[in-house]
N, C-alpha and C positions, 0 to 999 in steps of 0.2 A: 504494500500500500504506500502510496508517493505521501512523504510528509511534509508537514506543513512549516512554516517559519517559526510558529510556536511548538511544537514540536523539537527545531535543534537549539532554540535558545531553550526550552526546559531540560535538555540536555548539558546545558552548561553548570559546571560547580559554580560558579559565581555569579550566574544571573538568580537576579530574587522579583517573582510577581507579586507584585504590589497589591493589586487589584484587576480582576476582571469582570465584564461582563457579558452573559451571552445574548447575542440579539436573536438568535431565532435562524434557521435557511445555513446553519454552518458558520453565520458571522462571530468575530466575538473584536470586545477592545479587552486592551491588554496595558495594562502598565507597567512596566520593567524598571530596574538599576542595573547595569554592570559594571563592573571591570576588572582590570587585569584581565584581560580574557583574549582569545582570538575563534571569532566564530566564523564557520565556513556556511553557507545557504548551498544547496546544491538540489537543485531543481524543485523547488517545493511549492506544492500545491496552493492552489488562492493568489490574489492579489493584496500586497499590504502598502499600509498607507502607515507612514511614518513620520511622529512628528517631537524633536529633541526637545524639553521640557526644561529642564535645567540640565547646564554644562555643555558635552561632550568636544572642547577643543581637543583633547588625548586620544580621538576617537576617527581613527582614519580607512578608507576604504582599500585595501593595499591591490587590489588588479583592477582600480582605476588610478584617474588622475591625480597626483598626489597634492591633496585639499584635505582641510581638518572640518570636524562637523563645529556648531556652535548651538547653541538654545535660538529654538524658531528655525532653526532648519528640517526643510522636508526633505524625505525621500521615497519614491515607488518604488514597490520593488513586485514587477507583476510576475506572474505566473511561470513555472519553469526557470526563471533567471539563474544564473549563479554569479554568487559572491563572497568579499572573504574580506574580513573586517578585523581590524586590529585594535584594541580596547583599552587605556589607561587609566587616567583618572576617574573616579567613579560617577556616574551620567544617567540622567533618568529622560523614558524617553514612553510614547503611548504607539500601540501598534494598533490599526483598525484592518480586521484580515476580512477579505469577504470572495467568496467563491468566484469563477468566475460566469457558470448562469445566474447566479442572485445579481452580483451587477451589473452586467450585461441588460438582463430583465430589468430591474431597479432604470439604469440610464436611457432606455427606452420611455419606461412609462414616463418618466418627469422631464424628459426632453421632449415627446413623442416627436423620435426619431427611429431608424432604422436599428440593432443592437449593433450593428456589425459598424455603424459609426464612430463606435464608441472610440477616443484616441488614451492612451492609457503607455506614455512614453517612461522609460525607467530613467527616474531622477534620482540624486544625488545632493548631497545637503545644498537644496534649491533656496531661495527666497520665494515664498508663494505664499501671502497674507488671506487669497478666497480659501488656500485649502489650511494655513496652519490655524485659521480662525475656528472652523469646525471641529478640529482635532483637539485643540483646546479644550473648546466646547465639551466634548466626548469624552475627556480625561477626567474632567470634574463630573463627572454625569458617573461615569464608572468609579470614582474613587466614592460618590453619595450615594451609590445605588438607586440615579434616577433613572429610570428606564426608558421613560416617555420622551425627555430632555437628550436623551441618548438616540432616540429612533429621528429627533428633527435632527441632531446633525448631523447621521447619515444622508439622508436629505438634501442639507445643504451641500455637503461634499458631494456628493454625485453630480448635484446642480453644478457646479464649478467645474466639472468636467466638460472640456468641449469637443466637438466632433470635428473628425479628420476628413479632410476632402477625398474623396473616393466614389469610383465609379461601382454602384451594385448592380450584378445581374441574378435575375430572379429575384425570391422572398415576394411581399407584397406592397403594390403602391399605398401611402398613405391615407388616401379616399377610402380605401376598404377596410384599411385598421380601422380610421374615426367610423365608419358604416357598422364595422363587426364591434368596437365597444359601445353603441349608442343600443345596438341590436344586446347585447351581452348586459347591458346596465339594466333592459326592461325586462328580462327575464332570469336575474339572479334571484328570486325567492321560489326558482320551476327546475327540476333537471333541464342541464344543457347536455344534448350532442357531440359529438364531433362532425356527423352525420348532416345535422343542421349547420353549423356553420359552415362547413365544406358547401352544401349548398348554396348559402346566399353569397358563399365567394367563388360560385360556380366552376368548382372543382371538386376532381374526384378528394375521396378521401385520404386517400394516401400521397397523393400530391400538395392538398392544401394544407396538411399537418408538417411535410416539409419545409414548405415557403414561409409558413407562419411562425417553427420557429426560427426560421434565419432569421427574419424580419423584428417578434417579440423578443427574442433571448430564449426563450422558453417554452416547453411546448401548450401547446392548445389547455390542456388540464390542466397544468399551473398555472398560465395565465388567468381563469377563469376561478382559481384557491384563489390568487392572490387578490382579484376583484374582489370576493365573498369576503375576503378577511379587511381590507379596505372597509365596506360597507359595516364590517360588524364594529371596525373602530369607531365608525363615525355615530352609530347607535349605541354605543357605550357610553360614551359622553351623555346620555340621555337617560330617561326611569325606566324603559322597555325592561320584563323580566330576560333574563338571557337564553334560557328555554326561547323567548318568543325572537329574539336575536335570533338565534339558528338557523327558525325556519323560514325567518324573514330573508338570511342572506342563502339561504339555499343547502342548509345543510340538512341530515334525518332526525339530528335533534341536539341537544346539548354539548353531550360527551362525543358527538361527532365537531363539532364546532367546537368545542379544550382541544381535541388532541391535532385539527388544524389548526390551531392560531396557535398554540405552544410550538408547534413546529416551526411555523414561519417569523415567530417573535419572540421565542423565549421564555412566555408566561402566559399562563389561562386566561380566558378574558375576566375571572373575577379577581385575579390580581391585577390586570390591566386597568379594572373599573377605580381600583383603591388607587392604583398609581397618576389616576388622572385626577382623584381627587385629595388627593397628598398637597 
């Protein structure tokens, strides 16, 4: 099984987590110190989003360019990369790790753009105030155990991602997405199809579960969890029993609606309910 960045830093003797939190989809933030250390990445899973908190001038990347990190510097470190990082002084620093269909999916929905636009360049202790701002954000949200305060600036950060200029062939034109979520928004409290939507995007079945997920990140049935759990956020915020949440957003009943919205966020919706009114 290909591991993940937290993974070989929990392999190090002198890294210590601070704080974590998990978001749900595989995501998690992470808080770290190390040093004295030398850590190698060697092709790991996820994309992580990195952002020095206090310190890290002792802290150099040794198979790049030789530059020292500092506090407020960023770095990406996408998916597969390898790296090999050299560690002195003692440095704290916050890791936001997130798969690569959650944001792929994630930077479609909030850009609604194509996924495959997504531009996702491996940095190196950058200056970038859209993204160290969120990550901030994130480190106090994980070190208070705010959950909610944690999911907006995932949010944000995705938002601050921008799209790479690129010619797509296939997936689907954007007229059919806005078509298929206006269609998908009136009938989340009904079984959906695959069946049906391959129809009104007049395609077979097995071709339009293709294109759609080039085009979403994600297939056809998680795009359409991830709506359901969407809607059940936004009736949270409200007195609705969660039993009637459920069936509102189209699930078979309660504990079918806990064990998706635990999966995609981390926490039931009656912890979600407490956390929104914390």
């Amino acid at each position: 099984m290909q591991r993940s960045i937290q993974d070989f830093l929990g392999g190090s003797a002198n890294a210590l987590c601070l704080a974590r939190m998990d978001l749900g989809g595989g995501g998690t933030v992470t808080i770290w110190e190390n040093h004295d250390d030398r850590v190698r990445y060697d092709g790991p899973a996820g994309h992580v989003f990195s952002l020095y908190l206090h310190g890290g001038e002792a802290t150099r990347r040794v198979d790049h360019r030789p530059r020292a990190g500092h506090a407020g510097a960023i770095c990406i470190l996408p998916e597969g990369h390898d790296s090999t990082w050299q560690i002195g002084a003692r440095f704290r620093f916050v890791h936001l790790a997130l798969g690569d269909m959650s944001l792929r999916a994630a930077f479609a929905r909030i850009h609604d753009r194509d996924a495959r636009l997504l531009d996702l360049p491996e940095l190196t202790f950058a200056d970038q105030p859209a993204l160290a701002r969120p990550l901030a954000g994130l480190a106090r949200a994980a070190m208070a155990g705010a959950r909610i305060a944690a999911e907006a600036g995932v949010a944000e950060l995705i938002a601050a991602l921008g799209p790479r200029a690129l010619r797509l062939s296939g997936g689907l034109s954007p007229h059919l997405m806005r078509r298929l979520t206006d269609w998908a928004e009136a009938h989340l409290d009904q079984p959906i199809r695959l069946a049906a939507m391959a129809e009104l995007a007049g395609m077979s079945e097995f071709h339009f579960h293709r294109m759609f997920s080039l085009t979403a990140g994600c297939t056809p049935q998680g795009w359409i969890t991830a709506r359901r759990i969407d809607r059940a956020r936004r009736l949270l915020a409200g007195p609705l029993p969660i039993a009637e949440i459920a069936l509102a957003c189209g699930f078979s009943g309660q504990s079918h609606l806990t064990r998706a919205f635990r999966a995609q966020t981390g926490l039931t919706p009656a912890a979600w309910r407490r956390a929104l009114a914390a």
